[in-house]
C-alpha positions as CSV (number, residue, x, y, z in Angstrom):
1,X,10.6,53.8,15.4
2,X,12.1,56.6,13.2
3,X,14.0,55.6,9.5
4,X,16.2,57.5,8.8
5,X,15.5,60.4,6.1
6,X,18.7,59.1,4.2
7,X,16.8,55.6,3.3
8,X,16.2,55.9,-0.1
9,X,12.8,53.2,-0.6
10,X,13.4,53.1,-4.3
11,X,17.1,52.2,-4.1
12,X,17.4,50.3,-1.1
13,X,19.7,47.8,-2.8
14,X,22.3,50.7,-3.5
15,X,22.1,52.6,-0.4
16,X,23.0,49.5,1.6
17,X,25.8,47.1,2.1
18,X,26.9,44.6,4.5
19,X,28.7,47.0,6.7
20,X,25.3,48.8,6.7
21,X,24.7,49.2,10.9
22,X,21.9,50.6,13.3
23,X,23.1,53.9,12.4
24,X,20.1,53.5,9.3
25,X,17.2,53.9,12.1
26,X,17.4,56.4,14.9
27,X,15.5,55.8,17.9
28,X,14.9,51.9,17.8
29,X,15.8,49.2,20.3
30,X,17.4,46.4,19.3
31,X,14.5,44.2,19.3
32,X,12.8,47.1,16.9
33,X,16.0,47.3,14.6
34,X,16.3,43.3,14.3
35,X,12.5,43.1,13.4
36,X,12.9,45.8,10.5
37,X,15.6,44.3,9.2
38,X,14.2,40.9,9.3
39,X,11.0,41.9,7.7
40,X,12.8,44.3,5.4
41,X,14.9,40.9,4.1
42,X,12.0,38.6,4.1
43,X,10.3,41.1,1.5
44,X,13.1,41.2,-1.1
45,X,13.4,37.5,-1.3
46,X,10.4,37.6,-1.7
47,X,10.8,40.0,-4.5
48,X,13.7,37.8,-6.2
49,X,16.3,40.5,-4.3
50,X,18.6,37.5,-2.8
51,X,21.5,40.2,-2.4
52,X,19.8,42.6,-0.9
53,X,18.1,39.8,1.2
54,X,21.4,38.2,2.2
55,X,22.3,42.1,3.0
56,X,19.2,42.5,5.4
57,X,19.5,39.6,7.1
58,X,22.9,40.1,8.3
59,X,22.1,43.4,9.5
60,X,19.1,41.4,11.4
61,X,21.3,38.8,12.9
62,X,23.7,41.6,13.8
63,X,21.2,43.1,16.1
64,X,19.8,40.0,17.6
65,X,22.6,37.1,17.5
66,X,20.5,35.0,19.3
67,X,17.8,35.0,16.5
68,X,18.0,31.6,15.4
69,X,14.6,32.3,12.8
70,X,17.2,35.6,11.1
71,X,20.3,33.4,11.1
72,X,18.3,30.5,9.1
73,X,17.2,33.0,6.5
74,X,20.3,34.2,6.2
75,X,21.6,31.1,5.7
76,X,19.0,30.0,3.1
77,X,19.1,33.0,1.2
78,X,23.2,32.4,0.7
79,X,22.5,28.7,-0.2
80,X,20.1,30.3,-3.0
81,X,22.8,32.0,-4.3
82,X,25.1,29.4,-4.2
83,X,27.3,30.0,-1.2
84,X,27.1,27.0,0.4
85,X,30.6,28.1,2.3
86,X,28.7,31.2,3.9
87,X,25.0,29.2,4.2
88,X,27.0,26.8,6.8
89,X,27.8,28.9,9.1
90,X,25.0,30.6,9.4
91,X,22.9,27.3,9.3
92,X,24.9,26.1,11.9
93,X,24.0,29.0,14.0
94,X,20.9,28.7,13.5
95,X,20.9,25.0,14.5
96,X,22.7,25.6,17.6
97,X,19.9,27.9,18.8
98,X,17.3,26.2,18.0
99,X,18.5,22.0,17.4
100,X,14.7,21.1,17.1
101,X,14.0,22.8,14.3
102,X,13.8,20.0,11.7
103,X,13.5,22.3,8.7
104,X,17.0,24.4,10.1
105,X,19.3,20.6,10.0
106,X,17.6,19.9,6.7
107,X,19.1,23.3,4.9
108,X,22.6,23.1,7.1
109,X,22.6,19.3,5.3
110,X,21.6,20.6,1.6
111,X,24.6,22.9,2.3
112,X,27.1,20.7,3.6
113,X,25.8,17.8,0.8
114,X,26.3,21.1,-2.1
115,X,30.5,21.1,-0.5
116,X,30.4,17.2,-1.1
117,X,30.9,17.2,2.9
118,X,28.5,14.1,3.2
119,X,29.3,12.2,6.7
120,X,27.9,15.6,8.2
121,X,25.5,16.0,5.7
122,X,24.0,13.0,6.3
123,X,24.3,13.3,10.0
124,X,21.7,16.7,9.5
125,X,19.4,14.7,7.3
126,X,19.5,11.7,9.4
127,X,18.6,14.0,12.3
128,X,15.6,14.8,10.7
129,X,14.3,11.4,9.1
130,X,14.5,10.4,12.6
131,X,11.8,11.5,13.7
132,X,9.7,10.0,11.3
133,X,11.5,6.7,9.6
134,X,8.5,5.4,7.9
135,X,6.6,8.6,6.9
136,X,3.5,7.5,8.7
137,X,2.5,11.0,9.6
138,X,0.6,13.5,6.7
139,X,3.3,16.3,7.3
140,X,6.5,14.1,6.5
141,X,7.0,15.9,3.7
142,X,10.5,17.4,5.3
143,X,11.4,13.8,6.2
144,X,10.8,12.5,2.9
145,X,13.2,15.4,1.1
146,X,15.5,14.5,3.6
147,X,15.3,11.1,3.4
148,X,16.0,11.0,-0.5
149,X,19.1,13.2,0.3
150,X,20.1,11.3,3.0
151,X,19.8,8.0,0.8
152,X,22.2,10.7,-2.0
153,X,25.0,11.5,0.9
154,X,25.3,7.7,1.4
155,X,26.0,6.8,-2.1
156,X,28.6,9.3,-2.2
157,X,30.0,7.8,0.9
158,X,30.3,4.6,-1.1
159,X,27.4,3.1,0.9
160,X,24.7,3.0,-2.0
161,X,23.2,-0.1,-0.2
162,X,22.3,1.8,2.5
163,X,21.0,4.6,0.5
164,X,18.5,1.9,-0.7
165,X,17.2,0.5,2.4
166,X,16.9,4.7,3.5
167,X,14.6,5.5,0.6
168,X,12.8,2.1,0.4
169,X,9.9,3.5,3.3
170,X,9.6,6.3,0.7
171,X,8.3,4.1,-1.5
172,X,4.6,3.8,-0.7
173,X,4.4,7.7,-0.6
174,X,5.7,7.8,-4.5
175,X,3.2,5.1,-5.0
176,X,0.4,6.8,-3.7
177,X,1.1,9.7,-5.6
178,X,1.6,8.1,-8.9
179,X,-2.0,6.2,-8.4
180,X,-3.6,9.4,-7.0
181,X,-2.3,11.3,-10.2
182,X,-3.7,8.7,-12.3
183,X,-7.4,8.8,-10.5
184,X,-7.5,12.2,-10.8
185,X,-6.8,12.1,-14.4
186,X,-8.9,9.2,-15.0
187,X,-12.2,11.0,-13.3
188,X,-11.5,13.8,-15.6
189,X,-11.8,11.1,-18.4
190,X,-8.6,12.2,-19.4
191,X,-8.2,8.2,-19.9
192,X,-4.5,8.9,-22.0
193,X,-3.1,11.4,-19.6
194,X,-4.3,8.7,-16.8
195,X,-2.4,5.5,-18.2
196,X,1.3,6.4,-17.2
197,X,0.7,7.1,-14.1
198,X,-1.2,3.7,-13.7
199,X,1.5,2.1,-15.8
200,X,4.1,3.7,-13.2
201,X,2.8,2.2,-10.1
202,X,1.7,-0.8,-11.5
203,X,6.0,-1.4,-12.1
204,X,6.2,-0.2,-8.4
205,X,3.7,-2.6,-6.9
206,X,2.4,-5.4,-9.1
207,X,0.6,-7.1,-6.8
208,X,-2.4,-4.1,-5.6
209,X,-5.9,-4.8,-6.5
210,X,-6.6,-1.1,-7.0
211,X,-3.5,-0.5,-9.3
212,X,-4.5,-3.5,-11.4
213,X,-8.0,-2.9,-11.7
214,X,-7.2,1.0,-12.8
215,X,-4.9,0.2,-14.8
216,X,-7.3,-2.7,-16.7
217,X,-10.4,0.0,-17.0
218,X,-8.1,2.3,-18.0
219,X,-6.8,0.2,-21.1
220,X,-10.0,-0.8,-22.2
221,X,-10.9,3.2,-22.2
222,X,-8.0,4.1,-24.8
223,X,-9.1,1.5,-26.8
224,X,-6.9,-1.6,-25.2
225,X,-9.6,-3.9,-24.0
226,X,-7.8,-6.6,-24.8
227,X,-4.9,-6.1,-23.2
228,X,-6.7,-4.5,-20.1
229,X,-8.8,-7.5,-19.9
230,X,-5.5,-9.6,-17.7
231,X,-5.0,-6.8,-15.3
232,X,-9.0,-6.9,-14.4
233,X,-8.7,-10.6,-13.9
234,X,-5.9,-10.5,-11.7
235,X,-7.4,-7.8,-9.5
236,X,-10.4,-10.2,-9.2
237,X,-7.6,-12.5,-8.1
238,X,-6.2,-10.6,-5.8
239,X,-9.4,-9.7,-4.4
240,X,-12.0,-11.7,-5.1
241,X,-14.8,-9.8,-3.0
242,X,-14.5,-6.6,-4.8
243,X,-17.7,-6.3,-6.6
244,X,-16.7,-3.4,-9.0
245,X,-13.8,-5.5,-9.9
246,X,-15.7,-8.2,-11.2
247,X,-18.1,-5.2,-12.6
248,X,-15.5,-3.4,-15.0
249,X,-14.3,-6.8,-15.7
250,X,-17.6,-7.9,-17.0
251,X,-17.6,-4.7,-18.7
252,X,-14.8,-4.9,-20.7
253,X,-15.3,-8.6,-21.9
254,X,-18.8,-7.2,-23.4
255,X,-17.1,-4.6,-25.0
256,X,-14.9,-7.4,-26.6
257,X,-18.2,-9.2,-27.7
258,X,-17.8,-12.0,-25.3
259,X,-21.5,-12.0,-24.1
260,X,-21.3,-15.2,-22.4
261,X,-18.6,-14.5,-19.8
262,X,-19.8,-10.8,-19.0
263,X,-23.1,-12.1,-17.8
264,X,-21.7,-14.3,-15.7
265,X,-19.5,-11.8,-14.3
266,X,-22.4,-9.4,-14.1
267,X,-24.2,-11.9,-12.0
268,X,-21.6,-12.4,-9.6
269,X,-21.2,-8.8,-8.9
270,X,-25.2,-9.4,-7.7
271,X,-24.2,-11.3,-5.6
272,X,-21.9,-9.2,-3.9
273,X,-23.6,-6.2,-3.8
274,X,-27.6,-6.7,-4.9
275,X,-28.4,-3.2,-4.7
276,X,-26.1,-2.4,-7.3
277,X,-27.9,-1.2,-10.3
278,X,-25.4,-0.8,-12.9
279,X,-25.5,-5.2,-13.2
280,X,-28.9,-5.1,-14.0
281,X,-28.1,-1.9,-16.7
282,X,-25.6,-3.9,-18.5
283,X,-27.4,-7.3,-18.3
284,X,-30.1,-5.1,-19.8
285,X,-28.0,-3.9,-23.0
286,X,-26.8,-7.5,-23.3
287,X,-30.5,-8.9,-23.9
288,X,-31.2,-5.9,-26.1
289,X,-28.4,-6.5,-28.4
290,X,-29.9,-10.6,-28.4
291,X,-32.7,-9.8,-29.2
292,X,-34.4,-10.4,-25.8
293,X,-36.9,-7.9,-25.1
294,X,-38.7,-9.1,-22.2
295,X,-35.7,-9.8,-20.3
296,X,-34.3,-6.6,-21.4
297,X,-37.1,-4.9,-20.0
298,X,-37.0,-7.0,-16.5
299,X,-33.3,-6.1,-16.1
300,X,-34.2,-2.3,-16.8
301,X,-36.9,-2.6,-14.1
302,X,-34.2,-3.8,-11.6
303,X,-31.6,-1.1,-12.9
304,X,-34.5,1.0,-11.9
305,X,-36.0,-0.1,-8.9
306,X,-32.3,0.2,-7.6
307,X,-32.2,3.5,-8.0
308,X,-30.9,4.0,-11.9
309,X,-32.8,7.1,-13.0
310,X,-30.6,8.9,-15.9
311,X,-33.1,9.1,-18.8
312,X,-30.8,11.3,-20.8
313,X,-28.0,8.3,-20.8
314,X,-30.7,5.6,-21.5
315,X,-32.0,7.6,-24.5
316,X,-28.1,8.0,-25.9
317,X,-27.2,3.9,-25.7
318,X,-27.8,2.5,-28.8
319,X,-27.5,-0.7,-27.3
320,X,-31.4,-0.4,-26.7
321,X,-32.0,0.9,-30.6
322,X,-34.1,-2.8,-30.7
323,X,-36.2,-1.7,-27.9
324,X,-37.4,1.6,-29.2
325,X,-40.6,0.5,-31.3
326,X,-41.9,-1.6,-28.1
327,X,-44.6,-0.3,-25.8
328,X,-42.9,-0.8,-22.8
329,X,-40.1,1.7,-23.8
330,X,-42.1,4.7,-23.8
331,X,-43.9,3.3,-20.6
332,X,-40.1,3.0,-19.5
333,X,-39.3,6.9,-20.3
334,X,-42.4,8.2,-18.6
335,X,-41.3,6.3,-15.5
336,X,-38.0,7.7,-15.8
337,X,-39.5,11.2,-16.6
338,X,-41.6,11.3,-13.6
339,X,-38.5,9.7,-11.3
340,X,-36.5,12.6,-12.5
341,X,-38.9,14.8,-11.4
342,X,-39.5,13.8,-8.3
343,X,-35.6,13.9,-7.4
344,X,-35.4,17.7,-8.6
């Protein structure tokens, strides 16, 4: 295919307009002439150049009216600019040719629902949450925007009721995410940054284990233990076999100086899960700071025999500063020591 010498690269935007024809490239089918043009568009939105975009695109769909992909991105690249008028006819072109394209209804309703034309907007949106009402498939995304816009026409209708029970089945998804943000921030140990979000779906769904018993550890972190201390107990509640439940809830009432209760809590998450060694770690600490050495050192031997092995951490708690001048501490270490270097 041969451009014409006349194209000026460097000021493409200026040389062409919407009357601009096949007469820029000599020697090209249509097919040829479509696909520059097409390509040619797709690069300046790219590059921010929505009117020269909206330019090349028309030029594409002028040489292939029957490419529903060219009449979509026409149509998008007018809604980015705010011509909602224009975007809807090329939209609905591009629907007619291709009606099971999910993402071409969703833009054709965005348009319509930007001209307050909401019975067809929703129709479009409808169309697409169709095929997935209850978002149970990862790539809903699509349904979920159109879903929320859906729920948006229908309130303009006067129908906000119904826009509720639309949006309701996105619901779990914006819990998820909420939760998923806070975990992420809470293993960074970005404890303060993780508390809203926990806060956020706890308002959402009360009544989850998991939300409850993030959202207790969480507290405690920043300094809260008090107030964390309810939200561990009613995840323990709510779930009474989950052993790291009962764990951080143990945790949190020795932190708070209530020895009595966190062993028994401690001892109960044994019983769940015996191979856990943390238990045994924090039974450990409790002895310790009671002056118990030799059960101190027979809960550290568990801890250990159940695979705890961090040296470094046991050297930092100060919980074991009674500990230090005993015999069986540096015996302790060298066990450790050699542990560690047998798992390098």
């Amino acid at each position: 295919m041969t451009i014409n010498p006349n194209y000026d690269a460097e000021n493409h935007e200026e040389n062409l307009s919407p009357n601009t024809d096949a007469a820029l490239l000599t020697d090209g089918s249509a097919a040829e002439l479509h696909n520059f043009y097409y390509d040619s568009g797709f690069a300046a939105e790219r590059a921010g150049e929505l009117n020269l975009a909206v330019q090349l695109y028309k030029q594409a769909v002028h040489t292939q009216p029957d490419s529903a992909l060219a009449w979509y991105s026409y149509g998008d690249a007018l809604l980015a600019l705010n011509r909602p008028e224009e975007a809807v006819t090329a939209l609905r072109k591009a629907v007619e040719l291709s009606p099971k394209t999910l993402l071409y209804h969703y833009d054709l309703g965005l348009a319509l629902f930007n001209l307050d034309q909401n019975e067809e907007a929703s129709r479009e949106f409808a169309a697409v949450v169709a095929t997935d009402p209850k978002l149970e498939r990862a790539s809903s995304g699509l349904q979920a925007l159109a879903m929320t816009n859906l729920a948006l026409s229908q309130e303009k209708l006067g129908q906000a009721a119904a826009g509720i029970a639309t949006l309701t089945p996105a619901l779990q998804g914006a819990v998820n995410i909420l939760f998923n943000l806070g975990f992420l921030h809470f293993r960074a140990k970005q404890y303060a940054g993780a508390l809203p979000f926990f806060e956020a779906s706890f308002l959402l769904q009360p009544d989850n284990e998991e939300i409850n018993h993030m959202l207790g550890i969480t507290l405690s972190n920043v300094k809260r233990s008090q107030e964390g201390l309810k939200y561990l107990q009613t995840a323990t509640k709510l779930d009474p076999s989950c052993s790291r439940a009962w764990y951080d809830l143990g945790l949190v009432l020795a932190r708070l100086q209530q020895r009595k209760p966190a062993r028994i809590h401690f001892r109960k998450v044994l019983r769940l899960e015996p191979g856990y060694a943390w238990p045994y770690y924090d039974l450990a600490c409790l002895d310790a700071l009671e002056r118990k050495p030799a059960a101190a050192f027979h809960n550290l031997e568990q801890a250990v025999a159940r695979g705890f092995n961090d040296i470094a951490y046991l050297r930092r708690d100060t919980d074991f500063q009674s500990l230090h001048r005993d015999a069986r501490w540096k015996e302790l270490l060298v066990k450790l020591g050699q542990s560690e270097k047998g798992t390098r």
